[in-house]
Each structure stands twice: as C-alpha cells, then as structure tokens.
KOLTI-678422 format. One record per atom (N, C-alpha, C, O): z negated, y negated, x negated. Coordinates in steps of 0.1 Angstrom, whole numbers, plus 5000, padded with zeros to 4 digits. Layout:
N
ZYX...
END
This chain:
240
835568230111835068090109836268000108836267880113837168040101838367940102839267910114839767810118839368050120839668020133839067930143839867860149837967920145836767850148837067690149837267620159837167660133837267540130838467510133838367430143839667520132841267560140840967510154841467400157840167590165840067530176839467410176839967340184838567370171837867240172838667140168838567050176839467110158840167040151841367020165841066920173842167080168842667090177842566980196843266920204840867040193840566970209840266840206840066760215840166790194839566650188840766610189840966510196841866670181843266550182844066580198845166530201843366670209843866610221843466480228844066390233841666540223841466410231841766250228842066150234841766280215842866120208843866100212844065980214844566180215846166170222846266110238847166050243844766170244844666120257844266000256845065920260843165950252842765800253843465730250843365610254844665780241845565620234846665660244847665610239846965730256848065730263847665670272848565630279846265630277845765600292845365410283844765310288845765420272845765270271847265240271847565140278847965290268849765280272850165290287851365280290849365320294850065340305850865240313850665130308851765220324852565120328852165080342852865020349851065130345850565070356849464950353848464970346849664820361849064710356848164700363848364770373846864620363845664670372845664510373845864450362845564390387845664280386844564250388844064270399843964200378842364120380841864000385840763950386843363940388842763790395842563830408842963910416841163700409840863730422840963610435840263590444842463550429842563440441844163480448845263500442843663470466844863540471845563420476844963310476846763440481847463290488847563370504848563430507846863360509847463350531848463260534848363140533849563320538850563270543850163290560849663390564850463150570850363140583851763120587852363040580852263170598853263130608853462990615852462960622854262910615854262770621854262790634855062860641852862690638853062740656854362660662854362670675855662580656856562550663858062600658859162540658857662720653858662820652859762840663860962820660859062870677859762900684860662800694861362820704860062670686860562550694861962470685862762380689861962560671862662500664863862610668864962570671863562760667864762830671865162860684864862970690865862740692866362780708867462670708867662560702868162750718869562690726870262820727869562920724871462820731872162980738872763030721873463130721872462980709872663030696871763140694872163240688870363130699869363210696869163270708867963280709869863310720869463350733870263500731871463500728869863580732870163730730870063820742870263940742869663740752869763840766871063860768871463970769871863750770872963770780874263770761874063720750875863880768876763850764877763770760878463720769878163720746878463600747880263630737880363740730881463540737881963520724882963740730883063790741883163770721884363870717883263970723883864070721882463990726881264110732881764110745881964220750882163970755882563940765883764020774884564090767883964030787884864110788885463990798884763920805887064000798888263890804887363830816887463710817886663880823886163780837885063710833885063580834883863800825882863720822883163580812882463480812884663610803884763510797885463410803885363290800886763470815886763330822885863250829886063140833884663330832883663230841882763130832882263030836882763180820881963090807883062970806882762860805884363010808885362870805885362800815885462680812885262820823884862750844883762710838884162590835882862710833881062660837881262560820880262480818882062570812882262480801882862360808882562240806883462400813884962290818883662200827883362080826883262290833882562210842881462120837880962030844881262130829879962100819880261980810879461890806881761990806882361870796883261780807883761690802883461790819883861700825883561650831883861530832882561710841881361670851880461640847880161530851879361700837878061690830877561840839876561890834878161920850877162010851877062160844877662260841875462080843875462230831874862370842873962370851875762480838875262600848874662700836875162750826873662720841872762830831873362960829874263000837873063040819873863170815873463260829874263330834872163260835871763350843872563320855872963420862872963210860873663180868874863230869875363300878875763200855876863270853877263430855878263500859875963430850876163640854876163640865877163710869875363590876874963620889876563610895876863690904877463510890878463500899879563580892880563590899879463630878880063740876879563850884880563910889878363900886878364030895878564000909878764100917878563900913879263870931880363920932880764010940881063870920883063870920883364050917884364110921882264100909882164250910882464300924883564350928881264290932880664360943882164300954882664370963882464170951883564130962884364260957884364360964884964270943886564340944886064520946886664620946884664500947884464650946884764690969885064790975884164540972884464580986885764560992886064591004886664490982888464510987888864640982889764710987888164680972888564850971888664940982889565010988887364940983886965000994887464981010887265061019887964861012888864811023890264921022890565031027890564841013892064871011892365071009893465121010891165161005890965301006891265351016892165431018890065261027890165311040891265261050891465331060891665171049893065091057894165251053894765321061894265281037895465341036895065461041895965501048894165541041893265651048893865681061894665761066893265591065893165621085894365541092894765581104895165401082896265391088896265331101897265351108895065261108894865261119893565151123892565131115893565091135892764951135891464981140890965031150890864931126889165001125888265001141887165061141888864931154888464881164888665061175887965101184889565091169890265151181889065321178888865411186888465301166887465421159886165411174885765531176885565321182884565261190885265291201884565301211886765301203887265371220887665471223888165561216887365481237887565661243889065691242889965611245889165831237890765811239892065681235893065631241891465651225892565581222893265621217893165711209894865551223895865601214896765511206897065401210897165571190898265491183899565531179900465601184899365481172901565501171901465631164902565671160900765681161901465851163901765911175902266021178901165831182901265901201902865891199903265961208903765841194905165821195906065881179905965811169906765961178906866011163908365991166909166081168908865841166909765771171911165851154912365851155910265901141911465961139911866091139912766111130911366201149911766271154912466281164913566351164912066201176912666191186913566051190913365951183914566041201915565931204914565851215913865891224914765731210913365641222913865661237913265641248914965701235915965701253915065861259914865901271914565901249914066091257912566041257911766131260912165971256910765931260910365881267911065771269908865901276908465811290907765701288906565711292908065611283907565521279906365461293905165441292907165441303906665411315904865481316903765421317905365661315903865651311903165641306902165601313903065651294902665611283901365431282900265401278902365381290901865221293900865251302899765211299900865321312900365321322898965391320898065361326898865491312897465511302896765411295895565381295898065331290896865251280896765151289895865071286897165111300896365021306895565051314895164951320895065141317893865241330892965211315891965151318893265231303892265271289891965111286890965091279892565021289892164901287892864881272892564791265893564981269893864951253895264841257896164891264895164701254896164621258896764571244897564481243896264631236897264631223897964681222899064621220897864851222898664961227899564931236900664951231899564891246900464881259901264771256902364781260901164671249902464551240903264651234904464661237902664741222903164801213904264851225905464821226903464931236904765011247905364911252906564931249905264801260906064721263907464671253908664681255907064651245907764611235909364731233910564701234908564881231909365031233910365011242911565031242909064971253910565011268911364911264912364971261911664781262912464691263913364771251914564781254913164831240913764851231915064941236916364951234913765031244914965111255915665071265916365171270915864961271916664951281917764861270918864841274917464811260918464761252919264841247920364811244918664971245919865071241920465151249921565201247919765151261920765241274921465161276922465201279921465001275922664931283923464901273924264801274923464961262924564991247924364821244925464781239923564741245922964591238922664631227923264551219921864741219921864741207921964921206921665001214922464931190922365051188920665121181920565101169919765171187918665181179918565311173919165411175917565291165917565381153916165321147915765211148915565421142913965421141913665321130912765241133914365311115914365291104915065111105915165041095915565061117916264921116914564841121913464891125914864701119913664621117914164521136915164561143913364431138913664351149914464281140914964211149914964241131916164161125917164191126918164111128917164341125918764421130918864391145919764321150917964441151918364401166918564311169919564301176917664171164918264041173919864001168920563931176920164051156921764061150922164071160922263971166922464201166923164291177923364221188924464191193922364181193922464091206923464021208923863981197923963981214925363891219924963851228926063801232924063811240924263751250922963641246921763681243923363481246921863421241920863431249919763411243920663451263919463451268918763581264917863551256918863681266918563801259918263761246917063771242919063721238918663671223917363571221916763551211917263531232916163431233914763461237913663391236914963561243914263631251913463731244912163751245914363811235913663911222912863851214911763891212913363731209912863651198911363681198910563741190910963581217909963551221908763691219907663691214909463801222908463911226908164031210907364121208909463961202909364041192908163951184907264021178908163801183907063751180906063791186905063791178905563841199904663861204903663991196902463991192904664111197904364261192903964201178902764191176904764161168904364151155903064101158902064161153902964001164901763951162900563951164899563891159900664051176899464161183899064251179897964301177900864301178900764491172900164531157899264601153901164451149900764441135899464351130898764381121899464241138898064141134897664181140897464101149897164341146895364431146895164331155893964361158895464221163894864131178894664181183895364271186893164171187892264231200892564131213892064011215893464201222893364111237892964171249892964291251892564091257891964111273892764091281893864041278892464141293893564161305894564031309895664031312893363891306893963791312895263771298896463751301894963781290896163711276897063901276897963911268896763971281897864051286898764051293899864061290898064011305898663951317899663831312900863831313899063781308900563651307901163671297902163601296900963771284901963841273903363901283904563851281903064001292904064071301904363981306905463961301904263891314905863801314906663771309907863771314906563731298907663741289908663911283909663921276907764021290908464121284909264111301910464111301908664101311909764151323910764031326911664041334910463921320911663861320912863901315913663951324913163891305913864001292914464111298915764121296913964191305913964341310914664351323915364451325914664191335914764171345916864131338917764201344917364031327917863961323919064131316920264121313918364221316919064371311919164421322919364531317919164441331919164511338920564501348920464391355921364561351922964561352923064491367924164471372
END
C-alpha cells in the first residue's frame, strides 16, 4: 500500500513539472494577425543601368592588354568626337584583330614551311632554287643555259630571271670581273666591278631579280621578254 501511494505521488509531481515547463518555454507563438506585403518597384530596372551594371562583357583589371587598348580607342573617341561605340561593338573588333593575327600566324608557319611561292604549288613541274644548291657547287660547273631553257618551255618566267640573273653572275666570274662566292650579296659584286658600263648595267638587272625573284612577281612572256634585254645587254658588254 505504501508503495502504491509512492507511485502516485510521484506521477502527480511529474505532471506539475510538465505543465509549468511548457508555460516556460522559449518559443514565441505570434498572434497578430496583420501582415505587411512588400512589392518590387516596377522601375527597378530603369534605375539600375549604364555599363556600371552591365555584366556581360569584361571590363577594368578583368581586361586583357588588347581588349583594354580598344576600350581606350572607343573612349578617346567618345570624349573627343562624341562617338560613342557600344561594348558589343568593341568585342566584335577585338575578335577581328584575334582572327587577323591568328591568320599572320598561320601565314608566316607556312611561308617558313615550304620556303617557296605559294603560286608555283598550281604548276607542273616547277622548279625553285633548290634546283641550284649554289653552296655545294661553283656556279662556273653549272648549265645554267639549260636550266633557262626548261623554265621557259615551263612558262615559269620567274624562274628563268632567277637563271638569267645566274648566268650573268657567271660570265662575271669567268671573265675574273668578280670573284663569286655563294654567301656575298649583289652589294659585294657591284663593289667589284670596275668598268662603269657593266656597273651600270648590274645595277639595272640586279634590281630586276630582287624584284621579281624575291618580290614572288608573277610575269608573262611579254614583261619577260623586255626584262631579258637588259640581261643580254650586260652579257653582250662581258663578253671579251
């Protein structure tokens, strides 16, 4: 019996303990019942714009050396002229200036590549100055004669200057007018010369070659034809 009353006594001061804890509790129950709606201003998006709030394009220290000199070009232009050039515009002529140096790359790959005038890749049998391995051999042990006489049946009349140009080089050195040697320039040779008509004469034709041979000039029979006068003048003027 006393045990009895022991448990009852007991479950009575729990449940006291419970009720007066669930009036302490720290969670607040909010019984008002008026709410405040907050709305968005519909000219939000008119208050935040100009290129401060524009987030597409790169701007400031994000920028890389070209993109930021084209922003200083399109400022300049903008505070001195009044023209204003849009950011999208700006990029567009940043990726032009891309795609240009990406195609002088690619120029300048293939020039050092093949070494050779992109023209001559579209003809049969053409030949270039490896046809001549001028520093192996002495230009005096070579037929230059034939040589010419290919590229002109081949219509290659670039080629055949280049050989014109040879043979005269050679009859300058058989007739001891100059001493040649693979590695000297037409500067050394026209030095050498001593006789002015001859000296006058090179001038003409060494201009000619540089400016055919090396400036890649595409010529036809007729601006051939009247190039070689000037080489068999020259040639006529050596000859003993």
């Amino acid at each position: 019996m006393r045990y009895t009353v022991s448990i009852i006594f007991f479950l009575l001061t729990t449940l006291v303990s419970v009720a007066q804890g669930t009036n302490d509790s720290i969670v607040k129950i909010d019984s008002s019942s008026v709410l405040t709606v907050r709305t968005i201003n519909e000219n939000l998006s008119n208050k935040y714009t100009g290129d401060e709030f524009d987030y597409t394009f790169k701007t400031g220290e994000s920028q890389n050396l070209l993109a930021r000199f084209i922003n200083w070009v399109g400022q300049g232009l903008s505070n001195i002229f009044g023209i204003n050039i849009s950011p999208q515009l700006l990029e567009l002529i940043e990726y032009f200036i891309y795609f240009l140096l990406i195609i002088l790359v690619i120029y300048l790959v293939v020039k050092l590549l093949i070494n050779e005038n992109f023209n001559s890749l579209f003809q049969k049998k053409a030949k270039t100055v490896n046809d001549i391995n001028l520093t192996e051999e002495h230009i005096e042990g070579i037929d230059i004669n034939k040589l010419l006489h290919e590229a002109v049946e081949q219509k290659d009349y670039r080629l055949a200057i280049r050989y014109q140009f040879l043979l005269t080089l050679q009859k300058l050195s058989k007739n001891d007018i100059i001493t040649w040697h693979f590695d000297k320039t037409n500067t050394d040779y026209f030095t050498e010369i001593k006789q002015p008509e001859i000296k006058r004469g090179f001038k003409k034709i060494a201009y000619l070659y540089d400016y055919i041979w090396y400036g890649e000039q595409i010529i036809d029979d007729v601006k051939y034809t009247k190039s070689v006068l000037d080489f068999e003048s020259i040639n006529k003027q050596i000859q003993p």
